[in-house]
C-alpha positions as CSV (number, residue, x, y, z in Angstrom):
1,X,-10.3,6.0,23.5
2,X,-12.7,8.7,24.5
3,X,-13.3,6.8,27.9
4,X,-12.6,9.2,30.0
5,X,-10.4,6.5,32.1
6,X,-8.6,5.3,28.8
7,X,-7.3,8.7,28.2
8,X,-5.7,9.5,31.3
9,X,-3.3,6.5,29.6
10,X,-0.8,6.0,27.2
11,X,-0.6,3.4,25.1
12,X,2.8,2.2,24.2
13,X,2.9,-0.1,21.1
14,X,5.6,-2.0,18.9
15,X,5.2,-4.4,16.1
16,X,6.6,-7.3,15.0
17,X,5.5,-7.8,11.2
18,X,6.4,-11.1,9.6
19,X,7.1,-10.5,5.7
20,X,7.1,-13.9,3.4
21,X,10.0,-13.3,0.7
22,X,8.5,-14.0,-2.6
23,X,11.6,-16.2,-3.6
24,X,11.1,-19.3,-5.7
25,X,12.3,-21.6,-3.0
26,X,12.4,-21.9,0.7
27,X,15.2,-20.1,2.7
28,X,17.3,-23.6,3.5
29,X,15.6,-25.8,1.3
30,X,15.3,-26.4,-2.7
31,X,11.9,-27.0,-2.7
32,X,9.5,-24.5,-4.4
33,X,6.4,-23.0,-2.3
34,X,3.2,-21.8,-3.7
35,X,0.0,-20.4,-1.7
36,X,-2.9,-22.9,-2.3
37,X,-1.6,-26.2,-3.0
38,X,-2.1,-29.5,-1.5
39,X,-1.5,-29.8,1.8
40,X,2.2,-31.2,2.6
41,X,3.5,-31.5,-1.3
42,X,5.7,-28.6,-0.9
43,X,8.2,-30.4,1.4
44,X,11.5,-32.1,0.9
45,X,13.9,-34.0,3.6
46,X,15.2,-31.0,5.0
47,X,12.0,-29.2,6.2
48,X,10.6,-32.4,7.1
49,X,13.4,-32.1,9.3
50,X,14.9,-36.2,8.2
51,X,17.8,-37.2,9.9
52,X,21.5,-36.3,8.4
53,X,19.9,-33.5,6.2
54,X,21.5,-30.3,6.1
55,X,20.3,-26.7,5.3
56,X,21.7,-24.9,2.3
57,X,21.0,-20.9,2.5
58,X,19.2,-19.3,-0.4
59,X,21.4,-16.5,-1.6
60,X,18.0,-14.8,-2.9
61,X,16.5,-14.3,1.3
62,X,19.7,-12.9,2.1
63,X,19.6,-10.4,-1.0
64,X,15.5,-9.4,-0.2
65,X,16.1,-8.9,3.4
66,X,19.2,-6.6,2.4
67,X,17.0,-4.5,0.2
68,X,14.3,-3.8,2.5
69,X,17.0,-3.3,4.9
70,X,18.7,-0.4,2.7
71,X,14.8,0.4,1.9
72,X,14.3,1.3,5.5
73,X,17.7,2.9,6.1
74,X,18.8,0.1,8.7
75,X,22.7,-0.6,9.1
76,X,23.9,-3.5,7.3
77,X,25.7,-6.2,9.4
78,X,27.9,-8.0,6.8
79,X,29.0,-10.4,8.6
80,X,26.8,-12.5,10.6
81,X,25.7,-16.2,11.6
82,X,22.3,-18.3,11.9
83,X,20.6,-19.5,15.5
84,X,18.3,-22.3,16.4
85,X,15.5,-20.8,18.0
86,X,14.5,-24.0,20.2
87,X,11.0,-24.7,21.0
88,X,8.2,-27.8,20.6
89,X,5.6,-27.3,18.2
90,X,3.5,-29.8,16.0
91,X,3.9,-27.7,12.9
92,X,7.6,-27.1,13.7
93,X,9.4,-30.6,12.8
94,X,13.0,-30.1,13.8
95,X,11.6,-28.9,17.4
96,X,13.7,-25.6,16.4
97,X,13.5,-22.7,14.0
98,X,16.6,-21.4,12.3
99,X,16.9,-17.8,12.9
100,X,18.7,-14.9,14.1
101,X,19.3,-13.7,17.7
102,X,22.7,-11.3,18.6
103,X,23.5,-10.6,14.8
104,X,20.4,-9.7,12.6
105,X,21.5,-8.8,8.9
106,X,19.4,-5.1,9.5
107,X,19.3,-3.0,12.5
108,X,18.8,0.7,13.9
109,X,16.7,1.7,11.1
110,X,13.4,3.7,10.8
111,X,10.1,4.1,8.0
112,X,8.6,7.4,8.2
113,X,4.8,6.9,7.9
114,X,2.4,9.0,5.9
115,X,-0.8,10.3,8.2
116,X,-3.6,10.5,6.7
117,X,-3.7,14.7,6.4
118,X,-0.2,14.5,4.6
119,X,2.1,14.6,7.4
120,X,5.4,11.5,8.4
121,X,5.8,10.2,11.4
122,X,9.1,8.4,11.8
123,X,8.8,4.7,13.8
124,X,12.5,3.5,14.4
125,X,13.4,0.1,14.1
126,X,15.3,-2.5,16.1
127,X,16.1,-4.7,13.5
128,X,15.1,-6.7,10.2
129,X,16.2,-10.4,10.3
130,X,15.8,-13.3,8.4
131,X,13.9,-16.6,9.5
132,X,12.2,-19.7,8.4
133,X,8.8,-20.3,8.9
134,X,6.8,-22.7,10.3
135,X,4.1,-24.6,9.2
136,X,0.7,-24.6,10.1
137,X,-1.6,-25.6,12.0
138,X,-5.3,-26.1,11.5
139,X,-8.1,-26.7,13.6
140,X,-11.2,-26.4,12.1
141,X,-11.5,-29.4,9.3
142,X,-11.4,-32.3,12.3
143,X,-14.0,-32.0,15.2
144,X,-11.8,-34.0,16.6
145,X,-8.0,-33.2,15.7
146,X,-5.9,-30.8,14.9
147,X,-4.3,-31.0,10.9
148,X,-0.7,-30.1,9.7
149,X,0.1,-28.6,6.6
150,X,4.1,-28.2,6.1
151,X,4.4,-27.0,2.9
152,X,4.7,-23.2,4.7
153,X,7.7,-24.7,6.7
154,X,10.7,-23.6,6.0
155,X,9.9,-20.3,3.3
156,X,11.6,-17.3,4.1
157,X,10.5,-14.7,6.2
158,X,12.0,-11.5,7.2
159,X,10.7,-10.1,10.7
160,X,10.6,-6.4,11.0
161,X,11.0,-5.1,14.9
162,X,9.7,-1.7,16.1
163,X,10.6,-0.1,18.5
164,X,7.8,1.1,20.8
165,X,7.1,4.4,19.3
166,X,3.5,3.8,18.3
167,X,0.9,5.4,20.4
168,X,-2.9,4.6,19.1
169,X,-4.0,1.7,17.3
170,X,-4.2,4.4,13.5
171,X,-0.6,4.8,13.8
172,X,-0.2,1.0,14.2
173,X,-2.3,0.5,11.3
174,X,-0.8,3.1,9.5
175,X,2.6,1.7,9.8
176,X,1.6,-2.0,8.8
177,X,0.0,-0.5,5.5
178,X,3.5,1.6,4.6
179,X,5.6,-1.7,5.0
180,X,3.0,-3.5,3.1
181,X,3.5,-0.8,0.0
182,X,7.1,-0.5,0.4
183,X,7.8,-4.7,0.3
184,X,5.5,-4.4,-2.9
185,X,7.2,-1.5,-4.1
186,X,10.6,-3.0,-4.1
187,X,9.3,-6.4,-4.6
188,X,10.5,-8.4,-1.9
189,X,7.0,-9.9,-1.3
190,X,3.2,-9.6,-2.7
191,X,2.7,-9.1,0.9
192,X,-1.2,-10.5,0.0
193,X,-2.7,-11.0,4.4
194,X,-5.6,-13.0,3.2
195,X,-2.6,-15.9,2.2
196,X,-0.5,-15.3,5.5
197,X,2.3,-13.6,3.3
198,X,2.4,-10.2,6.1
199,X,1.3,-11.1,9.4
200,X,1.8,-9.0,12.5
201,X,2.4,-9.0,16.5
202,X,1.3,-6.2,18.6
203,X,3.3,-5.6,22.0
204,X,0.5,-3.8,24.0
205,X,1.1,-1.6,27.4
206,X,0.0,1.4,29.3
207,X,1.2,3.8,31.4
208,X,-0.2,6.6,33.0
209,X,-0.1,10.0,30.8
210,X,3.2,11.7,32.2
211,X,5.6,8.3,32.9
212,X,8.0,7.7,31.7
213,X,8.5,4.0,32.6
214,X,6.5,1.3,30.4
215,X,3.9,-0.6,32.3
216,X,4.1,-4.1,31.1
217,X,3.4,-5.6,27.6
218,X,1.5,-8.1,26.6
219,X,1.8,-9.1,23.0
220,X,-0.7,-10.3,20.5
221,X,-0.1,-13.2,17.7
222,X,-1.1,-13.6,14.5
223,X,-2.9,-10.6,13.2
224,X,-3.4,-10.9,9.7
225,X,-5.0,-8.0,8.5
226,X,-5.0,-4.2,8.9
227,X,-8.2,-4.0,10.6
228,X,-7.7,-7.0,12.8
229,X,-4.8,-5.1,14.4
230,X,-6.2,-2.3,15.0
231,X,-9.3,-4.0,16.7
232,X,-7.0,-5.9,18.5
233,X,-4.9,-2.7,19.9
234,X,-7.9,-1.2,20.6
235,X,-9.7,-4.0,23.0
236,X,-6.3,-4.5,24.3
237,X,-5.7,-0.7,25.5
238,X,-8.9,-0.8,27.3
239,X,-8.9,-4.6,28.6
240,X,-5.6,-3.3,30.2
241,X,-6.9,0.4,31.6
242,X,-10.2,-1.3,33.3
243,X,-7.4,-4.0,35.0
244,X,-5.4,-1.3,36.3
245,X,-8.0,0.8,37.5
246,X,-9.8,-1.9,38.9
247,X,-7.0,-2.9,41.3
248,X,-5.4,-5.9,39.0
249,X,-1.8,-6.2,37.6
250,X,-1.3,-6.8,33.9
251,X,0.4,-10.2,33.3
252,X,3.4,-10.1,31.1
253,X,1.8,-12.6,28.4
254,X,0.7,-14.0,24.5
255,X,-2.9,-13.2,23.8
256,X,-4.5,-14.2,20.7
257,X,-7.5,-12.2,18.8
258,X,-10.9,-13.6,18.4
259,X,-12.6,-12.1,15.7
260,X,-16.3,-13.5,16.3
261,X,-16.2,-12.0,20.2
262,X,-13.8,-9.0,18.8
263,X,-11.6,-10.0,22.2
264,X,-7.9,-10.6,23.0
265,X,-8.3,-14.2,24.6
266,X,-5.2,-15.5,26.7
267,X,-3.0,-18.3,24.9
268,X,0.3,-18.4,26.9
269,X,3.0,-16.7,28.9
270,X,5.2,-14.6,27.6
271,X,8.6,-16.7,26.7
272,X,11.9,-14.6,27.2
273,X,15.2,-15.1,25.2
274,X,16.5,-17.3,27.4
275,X,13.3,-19.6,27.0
276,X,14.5,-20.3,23.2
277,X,17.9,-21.7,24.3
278,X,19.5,-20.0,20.9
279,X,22.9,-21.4,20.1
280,X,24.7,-21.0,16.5
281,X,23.2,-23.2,13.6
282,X,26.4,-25.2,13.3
283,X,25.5,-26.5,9.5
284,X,25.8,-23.2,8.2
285,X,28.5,-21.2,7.0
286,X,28.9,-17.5,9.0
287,X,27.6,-14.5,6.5
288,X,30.0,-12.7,5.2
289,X,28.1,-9.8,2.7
290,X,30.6,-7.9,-0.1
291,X,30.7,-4.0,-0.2
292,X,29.8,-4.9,-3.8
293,X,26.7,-6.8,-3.0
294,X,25.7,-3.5,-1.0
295,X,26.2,-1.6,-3.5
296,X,24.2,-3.1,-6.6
297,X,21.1,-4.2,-3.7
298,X,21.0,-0.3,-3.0
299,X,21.3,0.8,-7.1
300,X,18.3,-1.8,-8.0
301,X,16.4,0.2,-5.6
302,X,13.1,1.8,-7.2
303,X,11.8,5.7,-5.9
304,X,10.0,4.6,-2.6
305,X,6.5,5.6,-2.0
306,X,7.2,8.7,0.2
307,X,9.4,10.1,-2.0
308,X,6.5,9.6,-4.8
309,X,4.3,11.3,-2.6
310,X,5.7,14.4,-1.7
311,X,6.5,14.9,-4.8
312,X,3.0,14.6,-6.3
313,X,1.6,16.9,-3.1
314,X,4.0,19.5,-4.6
315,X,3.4,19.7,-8.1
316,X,-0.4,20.6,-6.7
317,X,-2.1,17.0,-6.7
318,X,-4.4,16.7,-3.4
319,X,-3.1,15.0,-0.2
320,X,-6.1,12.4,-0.7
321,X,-5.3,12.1,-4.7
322,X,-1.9,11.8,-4.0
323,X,-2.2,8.8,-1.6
324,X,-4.7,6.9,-4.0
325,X,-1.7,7.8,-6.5
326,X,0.8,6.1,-4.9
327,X,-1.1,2.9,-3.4
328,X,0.2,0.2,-6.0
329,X,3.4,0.3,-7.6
330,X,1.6,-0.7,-11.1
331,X,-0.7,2.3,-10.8
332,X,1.8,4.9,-9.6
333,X,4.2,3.7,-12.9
334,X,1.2,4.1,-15.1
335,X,1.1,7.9,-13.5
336,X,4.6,8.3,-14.1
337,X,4.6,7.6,-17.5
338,X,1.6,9.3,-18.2
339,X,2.8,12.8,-16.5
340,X,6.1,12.5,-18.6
341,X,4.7,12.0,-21.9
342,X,1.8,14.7,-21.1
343,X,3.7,16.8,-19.4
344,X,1.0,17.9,-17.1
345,X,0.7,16.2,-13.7
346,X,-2.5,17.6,-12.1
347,X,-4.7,16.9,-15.9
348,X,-2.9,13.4,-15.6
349,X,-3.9,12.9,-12.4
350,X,-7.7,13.9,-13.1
351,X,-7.4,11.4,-15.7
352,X,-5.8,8.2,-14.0
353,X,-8.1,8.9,-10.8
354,X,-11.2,10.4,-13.4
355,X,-11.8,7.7,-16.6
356,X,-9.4,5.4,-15.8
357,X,-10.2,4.5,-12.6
358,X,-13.6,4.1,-13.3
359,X,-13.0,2.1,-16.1
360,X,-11.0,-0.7,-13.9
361,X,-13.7,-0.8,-11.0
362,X,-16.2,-1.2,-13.8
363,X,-14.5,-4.0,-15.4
364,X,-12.6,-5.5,-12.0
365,X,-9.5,-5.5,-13.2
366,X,-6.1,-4.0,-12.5
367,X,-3.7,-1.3,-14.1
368,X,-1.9,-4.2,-15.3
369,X,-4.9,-5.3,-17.7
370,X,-5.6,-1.6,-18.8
371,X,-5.5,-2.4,-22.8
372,X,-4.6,1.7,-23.6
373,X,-0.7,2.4,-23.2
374,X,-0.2,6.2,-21.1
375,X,1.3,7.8,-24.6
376,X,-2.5,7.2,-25.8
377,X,-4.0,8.9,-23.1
378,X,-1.3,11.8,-23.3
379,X,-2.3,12.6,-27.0
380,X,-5.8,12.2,-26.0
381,X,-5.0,14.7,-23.0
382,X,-3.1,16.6,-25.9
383,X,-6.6,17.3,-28.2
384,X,-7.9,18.7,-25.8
385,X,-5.6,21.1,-24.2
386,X,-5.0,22.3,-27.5
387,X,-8.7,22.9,-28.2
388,X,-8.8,20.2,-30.8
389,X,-11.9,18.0,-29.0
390,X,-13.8,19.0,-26.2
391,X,-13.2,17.7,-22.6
392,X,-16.8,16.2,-22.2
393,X,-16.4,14.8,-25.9
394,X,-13.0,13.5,-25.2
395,X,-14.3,11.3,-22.1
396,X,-17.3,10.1,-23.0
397,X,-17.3,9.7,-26.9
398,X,-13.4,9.2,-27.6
399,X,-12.3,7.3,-24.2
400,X,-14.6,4.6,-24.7
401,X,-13.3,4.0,-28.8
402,X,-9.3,4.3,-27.4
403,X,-10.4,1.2,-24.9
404,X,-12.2,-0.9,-28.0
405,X,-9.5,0.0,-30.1
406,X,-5.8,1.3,-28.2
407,X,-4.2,0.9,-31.6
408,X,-5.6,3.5,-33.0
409,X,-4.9,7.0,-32.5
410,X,-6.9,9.1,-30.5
411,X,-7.0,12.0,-33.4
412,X,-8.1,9.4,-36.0
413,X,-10.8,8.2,-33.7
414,X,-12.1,12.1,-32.7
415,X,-12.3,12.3,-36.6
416,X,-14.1,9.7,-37.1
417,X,-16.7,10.3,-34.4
418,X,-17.0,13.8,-35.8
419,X,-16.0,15.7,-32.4
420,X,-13.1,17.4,-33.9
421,X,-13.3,21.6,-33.4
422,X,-12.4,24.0,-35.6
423,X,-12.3,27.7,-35.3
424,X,-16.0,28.8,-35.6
425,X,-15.6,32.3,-34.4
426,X,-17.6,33.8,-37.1
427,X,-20.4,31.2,-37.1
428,X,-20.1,31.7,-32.9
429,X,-20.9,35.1,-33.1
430,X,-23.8,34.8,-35.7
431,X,-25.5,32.1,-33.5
432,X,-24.9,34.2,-30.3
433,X,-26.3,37.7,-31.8
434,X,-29.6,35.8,-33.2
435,X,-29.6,34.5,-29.1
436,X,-29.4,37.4,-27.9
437,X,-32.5,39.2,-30.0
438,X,-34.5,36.3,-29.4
439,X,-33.8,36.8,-25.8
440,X,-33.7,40.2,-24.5
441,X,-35.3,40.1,-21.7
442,X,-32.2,37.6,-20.6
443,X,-29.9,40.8,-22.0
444,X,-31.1,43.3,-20.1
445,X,-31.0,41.4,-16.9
446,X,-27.6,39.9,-17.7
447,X,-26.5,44.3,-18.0
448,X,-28.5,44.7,-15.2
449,X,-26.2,42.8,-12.6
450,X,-27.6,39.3,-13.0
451,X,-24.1,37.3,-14.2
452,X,-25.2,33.8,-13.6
453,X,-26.9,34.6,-17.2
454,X,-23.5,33.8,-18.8
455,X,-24.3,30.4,-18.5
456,X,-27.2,30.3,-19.8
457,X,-26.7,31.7,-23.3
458,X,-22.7,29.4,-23.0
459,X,-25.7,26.6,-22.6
460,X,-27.4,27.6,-25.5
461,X,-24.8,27.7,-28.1
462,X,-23.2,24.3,-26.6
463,X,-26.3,22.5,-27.4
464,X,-26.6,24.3,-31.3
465,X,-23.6,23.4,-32.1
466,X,-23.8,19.9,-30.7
467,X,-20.8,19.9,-28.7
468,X,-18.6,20.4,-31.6
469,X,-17.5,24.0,-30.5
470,X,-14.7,24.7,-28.1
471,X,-15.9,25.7,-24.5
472,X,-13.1,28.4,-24.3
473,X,-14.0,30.0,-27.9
474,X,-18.1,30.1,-26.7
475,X,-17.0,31.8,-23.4
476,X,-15.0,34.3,-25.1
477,X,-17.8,35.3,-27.3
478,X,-20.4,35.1,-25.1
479,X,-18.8,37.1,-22.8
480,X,-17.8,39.7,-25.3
481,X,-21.2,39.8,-27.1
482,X,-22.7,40.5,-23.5
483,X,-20.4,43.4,-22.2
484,X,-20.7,45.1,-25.8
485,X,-21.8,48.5,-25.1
């Protein structure tokens, strides 16, 4: 984007980001889905698409789309009906997709985005509805075929559609990783992109810095990761800018993304509405959603992840912390609990993000496996704020006993290691007056102006009293031993 052709464009971007409802069945079919299994075992007579059977909705799509509807403050439509999306596919057996087209559950919503430095930026949306999906096809086990695997056809997807209010490839990448923390968050989906369960489509077009009219957009399928997209976005922009200013049109049409020559490649051209043919699924009752339904979708609601976040960036947790913070769900409830029973949100933090963290990349695990419950860590926290065990002590003698044994108090275990402080005030100021005559050259220099010093003799008594003494008690004596006239 620093060509100096690029930037006298604007790129003009919406997404269309395909969430897989973790449900235990498909969205018109009984049968159960699971990433992984043998190909074309997940299937039953419906989404093999046999003749005479008929769909049956699964009241569990409908109640996942709602959420992530009222999670993205669209308007609920509660009334509603189901189109056949028509078109001819090998991994798409009835030769149609069931789907929505004038009367999606969710629309006229927005997600406000969190920038990297702190700051939202709202993307509205067009709509949120719910579809089937296909199946899939795969091209690179036959030299000679292509192979279908159906046991994807027919789970439940909600599509998410942008408006076009993205301008860079960071803000489109930005917005794919919020709505992949907020379906996780609320648990509509794992939302995992290495298993296919969040894909996305980029609409791509320029126009010249100043327009206001669009230019037109080409979009790009199948982008199933974060980086992907905005790689894709990026080759796209400029693939479009050296067209234009080389005298070419942009053709409205479907590109796909090549990874290995990290270049949109043409697939298609671009089908309309009206390509689809959509008429109303006629084996399936209209929706008709209760106030009631609504209302206990919207109560079941957990705090989202903005909300989290501003409120960590106010009570004095870094922008950069604060993000890490609110990442997982798992991880950001293991924060909350810990900041409750401590108390203290910024020492909490430096804990979770400090030890903790640490401790899982170590071992390759999750929050989930952590064997020490947050009220451990609070009392832990809780020696040391009351000057009971030393901060170094506390992470890197009693820390490591909590983990081999979370059953056990944290007190106990400081006894037992022999790290426990007690009041040594008198011993403190012995130890620091027999320092201080066998150093008096470091005295007078310390009087002299030279207050780096202060360390030095705070050094001294640590390592006498082998960490046992409290940090704040040595400071205080050191520092009135020194300025004693």
């Amino acid at each position: 984007m620093d060509d100096p052709q690029t930037s006298a464009y604007q790129p003009v971007i919406g997404l269309e980001i395909h969430v897989q409802l973790s449900t235990r069945s498909k969205v018109f079919a009984t049968e159960a889905f699971a990433f992984g299994g043998e190909p074309n075992t997940y299937v039953s007579p419906i989404s093999l698409a046999h003749p005479g059977a008929l769909p049956s909705l699964n009241q569990a799509c409908i109640e996942q789309v709602v959420k992530l509807g009222l999670a993205t403050h669209c308007q609920i439509d509660r009334q509603g009906y189901f189109a056949r999306k028509n078109y001819f596919y090998p991994d798409l057996p009835k030769g149609y997709q069931l789907s929505q087209d004038q009367r999606p559950i969710c629309y006229e919503g927005q997600v406000e985005v969190l920038q990297s430095d702190g700051s939202l930026k709202r993307v509205s949306l067009e709509r949120i509805h719910l579809e089937e999906d296909a199946g899939k096809s795969i091209h690179d086990l036959d030299p000679e075929e292509s192979l279908i695997d159906l046991n994807r056809a027919g789970t439940g997807l909600a599509e998410v559609v942008t408006r076009p209010d993205l301008r860079s490839a960071e803000e489109a990448g930005a917005l794919l990783a919020e709505m992949r923390r907020l379906v996780r968050y609320i648990g509509v989906s794992d939302a995992n992109m290495e298993q296919g369960n969040l894909r996305c489509d980029a609409n791509v077009s320029i126009m010249p810095v100043g327009a206001e009219a669009y230019g037109t957009r080409v979009e790009i399928k199948n982008l199933n990761s974060i980086t992907h997209l905005m790689r894709a976005i990026e080759h796209e922009i400029a693939r479009q800018v050296r067209t234009v200013e080389s005298g070419g049109t942009i053709v409205q049409e479907t590109r796909t993304w090549d990874p290995v020559s990290q270049q949109t490649l043409p697939m298609r051209g671009k089908e309309m509405a009206a390509d689809y043919r959509y008429f109303p699924e006629p084996d399936l009752l209209p929706l008709d959603l209760s106030e009631d339904l609504l209302h206990d979708l919207a109560a079941s609601l957990p705090e989202l992840p903005q909300a989290r976040f501003q409120r960590y960036v106010a009570a004095g947790i870094p922008v950069n912390e604060s993000f890490t913070l609110i990442e997982q769900r798992a991880f950001s409830d293991y924060f909350e609990a810990l900041q409750r029973q401590s108390g203290d949100p910024k020492t909490a933090a430096n804990w979770l993000l400090g030890p903790v963290r640490t401790y899982l990349n170590a071992e390759g695990i999750e929050i989930a496996d952590f064997p020490v419950p947050p009220q451990a860590i609070a009392a832990l926290m809780a020696l040391v704020e009351e000057g009971q065990v030393s901060l170094p002590a506390a992470r890197e003698q009693v820390f490591p006993a909590l983990i081999a044994a979370p059953e056990t108090a944290p007190q106990a275990l400081a006894q037992r290691l022999e790290v426990m402080m007690e009041s040594q005030a008198g011993e403190l100021a012995s130890a620091m007056a027999a320092l201080m005559a066998a150093h008096p050259d470091e005295v007078a220099r310390f009087r002299a102006g030279k207050k780096q010093l202060h360390g030095f003799f705070v050094g001294q008594l640590m390592r006498q009293f082998r960490g046992k003494a409290d940090p704040k008690e040595v400071n205080e004596v050191v520092r009135q031993k020194l300025t004693a006239s």
